[in-house]
N, C-alpha and C positions, 0 to 999 in steps of 0.2 A: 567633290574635290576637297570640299572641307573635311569630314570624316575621314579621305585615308590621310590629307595630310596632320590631322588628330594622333590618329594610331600612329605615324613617322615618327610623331613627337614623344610618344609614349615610349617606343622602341628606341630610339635615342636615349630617353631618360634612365632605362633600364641598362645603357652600355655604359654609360658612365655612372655606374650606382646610385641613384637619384630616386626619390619614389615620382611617378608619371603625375600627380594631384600637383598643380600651381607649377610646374614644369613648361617652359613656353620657348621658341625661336621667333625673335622677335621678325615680323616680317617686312619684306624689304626686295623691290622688281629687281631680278637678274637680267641681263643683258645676255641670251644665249648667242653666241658667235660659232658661225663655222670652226671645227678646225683646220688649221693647214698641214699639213707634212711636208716636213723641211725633207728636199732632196738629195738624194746622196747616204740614205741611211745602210747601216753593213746589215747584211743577212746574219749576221751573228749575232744581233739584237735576239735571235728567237730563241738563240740557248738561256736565255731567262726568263723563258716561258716553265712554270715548274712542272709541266709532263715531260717538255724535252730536258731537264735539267733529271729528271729522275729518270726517264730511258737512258741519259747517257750514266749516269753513276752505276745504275744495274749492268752496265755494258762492261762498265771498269772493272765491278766485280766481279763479272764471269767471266774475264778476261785473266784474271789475278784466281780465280780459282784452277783455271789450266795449265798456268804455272808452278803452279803447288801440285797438282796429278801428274805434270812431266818430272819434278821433284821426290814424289815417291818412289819413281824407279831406281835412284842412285840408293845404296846401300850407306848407312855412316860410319865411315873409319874410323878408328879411334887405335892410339896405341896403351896399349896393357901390361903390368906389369907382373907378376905373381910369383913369386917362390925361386926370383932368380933370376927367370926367364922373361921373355918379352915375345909378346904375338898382335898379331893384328887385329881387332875386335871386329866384326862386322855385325851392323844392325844394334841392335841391346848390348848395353854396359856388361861391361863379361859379369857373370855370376861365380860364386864359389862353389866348388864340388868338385865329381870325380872330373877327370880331364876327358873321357869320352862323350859322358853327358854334356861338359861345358862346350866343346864341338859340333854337338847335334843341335845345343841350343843357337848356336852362331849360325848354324845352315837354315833350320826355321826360320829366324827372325831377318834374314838376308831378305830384300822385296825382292831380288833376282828371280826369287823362288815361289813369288804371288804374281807372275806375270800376266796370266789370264785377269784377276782381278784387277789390278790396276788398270788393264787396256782397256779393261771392259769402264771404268773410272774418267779414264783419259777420254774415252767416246763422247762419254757421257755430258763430260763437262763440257767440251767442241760444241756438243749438238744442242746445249743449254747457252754459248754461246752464240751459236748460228743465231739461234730463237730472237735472242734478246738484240743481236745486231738486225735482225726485223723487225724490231717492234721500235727500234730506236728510228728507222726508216720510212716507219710510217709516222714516229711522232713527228720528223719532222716536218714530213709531205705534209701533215695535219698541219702543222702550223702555218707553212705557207700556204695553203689553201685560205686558213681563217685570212691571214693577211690579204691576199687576194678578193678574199670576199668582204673584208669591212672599205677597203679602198676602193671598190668597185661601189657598194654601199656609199658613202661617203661623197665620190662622184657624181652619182645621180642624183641623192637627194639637196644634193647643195644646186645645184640645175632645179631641184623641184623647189626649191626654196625661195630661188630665184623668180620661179614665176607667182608663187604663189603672193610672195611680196606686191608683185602688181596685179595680181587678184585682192589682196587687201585693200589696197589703196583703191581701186577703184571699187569695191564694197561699202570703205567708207566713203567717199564722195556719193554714191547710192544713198545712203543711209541720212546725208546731210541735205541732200537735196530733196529726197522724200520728206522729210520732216518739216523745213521749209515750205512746202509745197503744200503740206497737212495746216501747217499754221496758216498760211495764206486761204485755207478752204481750196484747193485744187483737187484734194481727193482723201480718202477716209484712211482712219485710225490703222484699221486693217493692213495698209499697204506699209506703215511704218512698223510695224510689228515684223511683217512678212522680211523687209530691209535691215530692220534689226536684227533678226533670226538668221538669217543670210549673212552677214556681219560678227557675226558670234561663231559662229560654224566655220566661217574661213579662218578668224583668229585661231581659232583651237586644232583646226587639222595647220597651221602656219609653227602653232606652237609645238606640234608634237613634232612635223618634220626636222624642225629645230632642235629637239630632244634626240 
């Protein structure tokens, strides 16, 4: 116990830029207390969990990218002006040149005319957000699950703690009465060691359920 709580102290020293040599926490008994959970807590508590906090932002995205793939099908109007005349530009800023060429380039650049690629675009993104609305589905099952399983956790061993309490207590009255008992001459060395050892083992499995 001494050693790793050594190395704790070294690995502290090091987060706050410190060299670990003459580095110390001064020590000093904690009182570990159950928790309680106040009831009445929202289930919305877990969207600040940061995997459900990053499923749902990926959700947003891929949701905002569908909208931009149903967006490339409309064509951009725009009006033009040139040499007089006035026409309707579709797709790409009109360019200068002959007037046939400038028509063919208006029909290329229309998306009207990329419909296969786009759909194939638009699928695409749906189907990457299908994905990501299951992945956000299970983050959250995952977190109610964790929650389910520390509060289940937390229930038993606070019951185990409980009894382990009057297992201590009556450990040490063991331990006080055997000793007693060894001073009086009632019985050997052996049995206070055995009481003590006994005494020591319950504190430390007392302290860990506590932990």
């Amino acid at each position: 116990m001494q050693r790793s709580r050594i190395k704790q102290e070294h690995a502290i020293a090091l987060l706050t830029g410190r060299p670990p040599a003459g580095f110390a926490i001064e020590r000093h008994a904690v009182a570990i207390g159950i928790p309680v959970i106040p009831a009445g807590l929202p289930a919305t508590l877990l969207s600040r969990r940061p995997d459900v906090a990053e499923a749902e932002h990926k959700l947003v995205a891929a949701n905002a990218r569908i909208g931009v793939a149903k967006a490339n099908f409309y064509p951009t109007l725009s009006l033009t002006g040139s040499g007089g005349f006035e026409s309707v530009d579709i797709g790409k800023p009109n360019e200068l040149g002959e007037p046939g060429l400038v028509g063919r380039r208006r029909i290329d650049a229309c998306p009207l005319f990329h419909g296969g690629e786009l759909t194939a675009e638009l699928a695409q993104a749906r189907a990457s957000y299908d994905e990501l609305a299951a992945n956000y589905r299970t983050a959250v099952l995952g977190a109610y699950r964790d929650v389910e399983d520390q509060l289940s956790d937390l229930h038993i061993l606070a019951r185990e703690t409980d009894a382990l309490d009057q297992t201590l207590a009556s450990a040490r009255e063991n331990f006080r009465l055997t000793e007693l008992q060894y001073k009086q001459g009632l019985n050997s060395y052996l049995q206070v060691i055995t009481a003590n050892q006994t005494l020591l083992s319950t504190e430390l499995t007392s302290a860990r359920a506590r932990q």
